[in-house]
NUTIRO-584952 format. One record per residue (C-alpha): residue in three letters; x, y, z. Coordinates in steps of 0.5 Angstrom, whole numbers, plus 500, padded with zeros to 3 digits. Layout:
% NUTIRO-584952
ALAXYZ ...
END
This chain:
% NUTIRO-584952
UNK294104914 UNK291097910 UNK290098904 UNK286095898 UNK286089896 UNK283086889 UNK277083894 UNK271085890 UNK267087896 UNK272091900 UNK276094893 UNK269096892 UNK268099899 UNK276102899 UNK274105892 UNK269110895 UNK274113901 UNK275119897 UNK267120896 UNK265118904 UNK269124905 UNK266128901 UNK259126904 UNK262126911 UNK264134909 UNK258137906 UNK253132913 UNK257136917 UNK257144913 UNK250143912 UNK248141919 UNK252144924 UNK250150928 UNK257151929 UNK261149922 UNK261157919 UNK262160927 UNK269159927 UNK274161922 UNK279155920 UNK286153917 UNK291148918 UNK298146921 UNK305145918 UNK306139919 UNK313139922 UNK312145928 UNK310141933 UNK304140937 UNK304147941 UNK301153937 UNK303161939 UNK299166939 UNK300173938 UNK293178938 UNK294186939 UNK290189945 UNK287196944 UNK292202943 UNK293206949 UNK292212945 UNK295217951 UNK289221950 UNK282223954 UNK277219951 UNK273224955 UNK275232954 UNK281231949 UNK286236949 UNK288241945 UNK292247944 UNK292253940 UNK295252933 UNK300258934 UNK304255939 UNK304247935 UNK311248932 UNK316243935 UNK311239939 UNK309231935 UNK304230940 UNK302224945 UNK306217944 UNK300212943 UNK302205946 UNK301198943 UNK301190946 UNK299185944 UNK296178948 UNK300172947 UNK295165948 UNK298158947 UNK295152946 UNK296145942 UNK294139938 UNK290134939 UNK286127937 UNK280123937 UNK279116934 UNK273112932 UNK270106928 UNK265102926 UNK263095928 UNK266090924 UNK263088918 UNK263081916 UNK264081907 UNK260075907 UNK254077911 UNK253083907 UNK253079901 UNK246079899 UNK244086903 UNK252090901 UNK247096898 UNK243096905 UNK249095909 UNK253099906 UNK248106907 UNK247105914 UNK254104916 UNK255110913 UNK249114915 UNK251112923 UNK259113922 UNK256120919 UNK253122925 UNK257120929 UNK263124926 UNK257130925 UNK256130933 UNK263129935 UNK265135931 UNK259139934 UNK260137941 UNK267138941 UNK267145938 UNK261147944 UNK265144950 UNK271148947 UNK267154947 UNK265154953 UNK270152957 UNK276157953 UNK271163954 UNK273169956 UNK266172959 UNK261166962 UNK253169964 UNK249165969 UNK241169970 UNK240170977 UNK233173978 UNK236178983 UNK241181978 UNK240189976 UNK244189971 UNK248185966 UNK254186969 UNK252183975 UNK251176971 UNK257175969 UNK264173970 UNK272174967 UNK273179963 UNK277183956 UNK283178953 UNK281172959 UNK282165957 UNK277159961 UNK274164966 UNK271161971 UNK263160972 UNK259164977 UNK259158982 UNK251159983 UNK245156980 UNK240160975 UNK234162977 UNK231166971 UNK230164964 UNK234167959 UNK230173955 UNK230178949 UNK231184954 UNK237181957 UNK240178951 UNK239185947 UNK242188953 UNK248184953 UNK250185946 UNK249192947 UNK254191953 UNK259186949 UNK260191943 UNK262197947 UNK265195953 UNK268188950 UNK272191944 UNK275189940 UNK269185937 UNK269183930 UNK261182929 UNK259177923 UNK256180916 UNK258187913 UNK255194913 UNK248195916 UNK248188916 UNK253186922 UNK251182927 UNK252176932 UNK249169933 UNK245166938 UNK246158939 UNK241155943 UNK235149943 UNK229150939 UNK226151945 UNK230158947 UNK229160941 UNK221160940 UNK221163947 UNK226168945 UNK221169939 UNK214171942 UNK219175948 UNK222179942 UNK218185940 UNK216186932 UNK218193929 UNK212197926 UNK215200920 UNK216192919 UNK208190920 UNK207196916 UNK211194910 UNK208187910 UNK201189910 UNK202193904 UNK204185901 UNK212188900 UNK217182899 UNK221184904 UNK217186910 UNK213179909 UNK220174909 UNK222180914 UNK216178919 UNK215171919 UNK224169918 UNK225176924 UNK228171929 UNK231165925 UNK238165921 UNK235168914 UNK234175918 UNK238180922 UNK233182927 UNK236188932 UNK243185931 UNK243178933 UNK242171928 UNK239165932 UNK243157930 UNK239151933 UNK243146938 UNK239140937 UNK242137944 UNK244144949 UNK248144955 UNK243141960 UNK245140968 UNK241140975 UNK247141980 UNK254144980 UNK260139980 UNK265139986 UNK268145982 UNK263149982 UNK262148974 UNK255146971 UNK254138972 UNK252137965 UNK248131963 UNK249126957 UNK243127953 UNK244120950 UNK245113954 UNK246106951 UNK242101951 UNK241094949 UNK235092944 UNK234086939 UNK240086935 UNK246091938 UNK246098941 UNK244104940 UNK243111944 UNK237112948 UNK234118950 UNK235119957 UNK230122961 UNK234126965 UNK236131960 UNK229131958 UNK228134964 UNK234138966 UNK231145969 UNK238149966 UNK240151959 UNK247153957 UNK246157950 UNK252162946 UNK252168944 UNK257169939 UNK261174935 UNK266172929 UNK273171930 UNK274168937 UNK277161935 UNK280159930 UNK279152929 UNK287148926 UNK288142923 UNK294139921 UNK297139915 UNK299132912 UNK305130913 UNK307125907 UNK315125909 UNK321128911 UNK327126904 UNK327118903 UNK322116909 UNK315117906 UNK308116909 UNK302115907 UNK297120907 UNK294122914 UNK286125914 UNK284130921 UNK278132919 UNK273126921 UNK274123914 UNK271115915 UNK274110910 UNK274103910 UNK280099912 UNK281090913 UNK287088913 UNK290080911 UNK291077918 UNK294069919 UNK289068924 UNK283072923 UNK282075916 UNK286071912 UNK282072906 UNK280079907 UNK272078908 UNK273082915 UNK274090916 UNK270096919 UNK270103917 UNK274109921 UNK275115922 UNK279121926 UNK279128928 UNK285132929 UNK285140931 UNK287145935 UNK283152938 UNK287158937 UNK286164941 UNK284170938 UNK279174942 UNK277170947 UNK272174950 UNK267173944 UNK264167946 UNK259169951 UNK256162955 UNK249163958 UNK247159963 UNK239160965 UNK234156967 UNK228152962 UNK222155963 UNK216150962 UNK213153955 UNK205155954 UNK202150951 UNK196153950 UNK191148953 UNK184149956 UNK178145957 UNK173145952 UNK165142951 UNK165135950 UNK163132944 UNK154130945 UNK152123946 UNK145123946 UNK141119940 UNK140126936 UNK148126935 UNK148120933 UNK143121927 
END
C-alpha cells in the first residue's frame, strides 16, 4: 500500500480515505435494495478462506401430526413418552475478492479543477462500488437458492413452477422458458406455500407485522400494484380521512407498507434474458455496454436488455445468507501489516516511481470487496423467472385540435 506523502494535492486527497469510506458505506445503505436483506458479520482473520456451517433442521418429534396419540393417564407411570430426534445441515463455502480502480488522475491536470475532478471520481467510484456490491449480492442469491420458480402458463399449481426443495444449495433452474407473467395471485400463493411447507422460515418484522420481501424492477412492481386488490376495511378507513388508512392506500404496495405479508424493494437493473444457455440456465443480458464518446468511456444503454421478454424477480425471507467479510489482519507477534478494507472502501493511492512518478503528481483511487456467503437457510431465497408483459400505456385517439380561421381568432 503507498502511502502519503507531503504533496499537497495528494496528502489532501490521502487525508480524506477515512471520510470516502464513510460516504461510499451510507451510498450503498441508503441505495441498495439488498444492503438490509442479508445479515452481516466478519471473518477471523486467521482461520482460513473456507467457512463451515453447521444449521438444525426440523425436530422429528416421533409424534403424528395427524392424530397424535394418547393414553389413559392411570397407566402413564414408568413411560417417558416418544424420543424427539435432531440433525443439523452442514454447508460450506469460502472467501473471495474483487478489485477496482479508477483512471489515473494527473496531480497537475486537476490544478485548476481539484474540486470538480475530485467530486467526480468519486460520485463514479462510488457507483461503481454500489453496483458491484448489488450485483454480486443478486447473483449469489440467485445461484445459491435452494428454491427457483419459472411461470409456464400451463402450470395448475405453484409447485408445479418450482424446482429444488427444503436445506437444497444451487438448485437448478427448470430448463424452460416462461410463458406467463408474474401476478399477485401466484405471488400470494407462493408465499402461503413457503411459510408452511418451506420451514423453517424467519419472515422479516416482528408480531402482526411479519413479512417477506419482493425485489423486482419498477415495472413488476407497478403491474403488481394494479393486480393486487385493495382492502375495504382500508378505503373505508381512508374515506373517514383517518392517517393511517390514507398512507396505508396510497404506500399499500411500496416499502413503508405491509400489504398481506409481503413488502416490495426497486431492482434498478433486474435479471433480464431471451435464451436458455448450453446448460439450460437463463442466458442473462448486460444492461450496459461500453462505448466510446468525446473524451473516454462510459455505459451505454444496451438495447437488448431494453427489450429483453423475461424477468428474474426475488422472493425473500430473512436470514437465508449471511453476508461475511474479513476482519483485518494487522500481524502475527513482530510482522505487521498495514491495515487491510474489504467492504469496497475507495482511497487514493500514488506512489514515488523512478520512472514515472518521480514526484508524486500521478495516482488513481481504489477499492476492493472481500466477502463470503454463509449458508443459513437456503430455501429462503425464491428466483422467479417470468415473462415481461408490455405495459398499458393508456393511449387512445383523440379529436385533433380545429385549424379553421375561428380557431385562430
Amino acid at each position: 500500500m503507498a502511502l502519503c506523502t507531503n504533496d499537497n494535492f495528494s496528502q489532501y486527497l490521502c487525508e480524506q480515505n477515512p471520510l470516502l469510506t464513510v460516504e461510499v458505506i451510507t451510498n450503498v445503505v441508503q441505495n441498495s435494495p439488498w444492503a438490509h436483506l442479508l445479515p452481516s458479520g466478519t471473518v477471523e482473520a486467521n482461520i482460513g478462506e473456507e467457512i463451515s456451517t453447521l444449521v438444525t433442521g426440523r425436530s422429528a418429534i416421533g409424534k403424528s401430526r395427524v392424530t397424535p396419540k394418547f393414553g389413559d393417564l392411570a397407566d402413564v407411570c414408568g413411560e417417558t413418552g416418544d424420543e424427539s430426534k435432531w440433525g443439523q445441515h452442514k454447508f460450506t463455502t469460502k472467501l473471495e475478492i474483487t478489485r477496482g480502480k479508477s483512471e489515473p488522475i494527473c496531480v497537475h491536470g486537476a490544478r485548476y479543477t481539484v474540486v470538480d475532478s475530485y467530486r467526480t471520481a468519486i460520485a463514479a467510484m462510488k457507483q461503481e462500488i454500489l453496483e458491484v456490491y448489488n450485483a454480486d449480492v443478486r447473483a449469489q442469491m440467485r445461484d445459491l437458492s435452494g428454491v427457483k420458480a419459472t411461470l409456464r402458463s400451463t402450470d395448475q399449481t405453484v409447485t408445479d413452477s418450482l424446482t429444488g426443495g427444503l436445506w437444497q444449495v444451487a438448485a437448478p433452474w427448470r430448463g424452460v422458458l416462461p410463458s406467463a407473467g408474474l401476478t399477485f395471485k401466484w405471488l400470494k400463493a407462493m408465499l402461503n406455500y413457503a411459510r408452511t411447507r418451506l420451514k423453517p422460515l424467519d419472515l422479516f418484522g416482528t408480531g402482526s407485522d411479519q413479512y417477506a420481501i419482493l425485489v423486482g424492477s419498477n415495472e413488476i412492481i407497478d403491474a403488481l400494484r394494479e393486480q393486487a386488490p385493495v382492502n375495504n376495511s382500508l378505503y373505508e378507513t381512508t374515506m373517514g380521512s383517518f392517517k393511517d388508512g390514507k398512507s396505508g392506500l396510497w404506500d399499500y404496495l411500496f416499502v413503508d407498507y405491509n400489504f398481506r405479508g409481503l413488502k416490495f424493494a426497486e431492482d434498478e437493473t433486474p435479471l433480464r434474458f431471451d435464451a436458455l444457455d448450453a446448460s439450460d440456465n437463463p442466458d442473462y443480458i448486460e444492461p450496459y455496454t461500453e462505448a466510446e464518446i468525446d473524451c473516454g468511456y462510459e455505459d451505454a444503454n444496451n438495447d437488448l436488455y431494453d427489450n429483453a421478454q423475461y424477468e428474474v424477480a426475488f422472493l425473500v425471507f430473512n436470514n437465508a445468507f449471511r453476508r461475511r467479510t474479513p476482519k483485518a489482519w494487522l500481524g502475527e507477534g513482530d510482522m505487521k501489516f498495514a491495515s487491510q478494507l474489504f467492504g469496497g472502501e475507495l482511497e487514493w493511492v500514488h506512489e514515488r516511481d523512478n520512472c514515472k512518478n518521480a514526484w508524486m503528481d500521478f495516482g488513481f483511487f481504489q477499492y476492493q470487496i472481500a466477502r463470503a456467503y454463509q449458508t443459513i437457510r437456503p430455501h429462503a431465497i425464491i428466483p422467479i423467472a417470468f415473462k415481461r408483459c408490455q405495459p398499458e400505456l393508456g393511449l387512445v385517439d383523440c379529436s385533433d385540435f380545429s385549424d379553421d380561421d375561428q380557431v385562430r381568432k
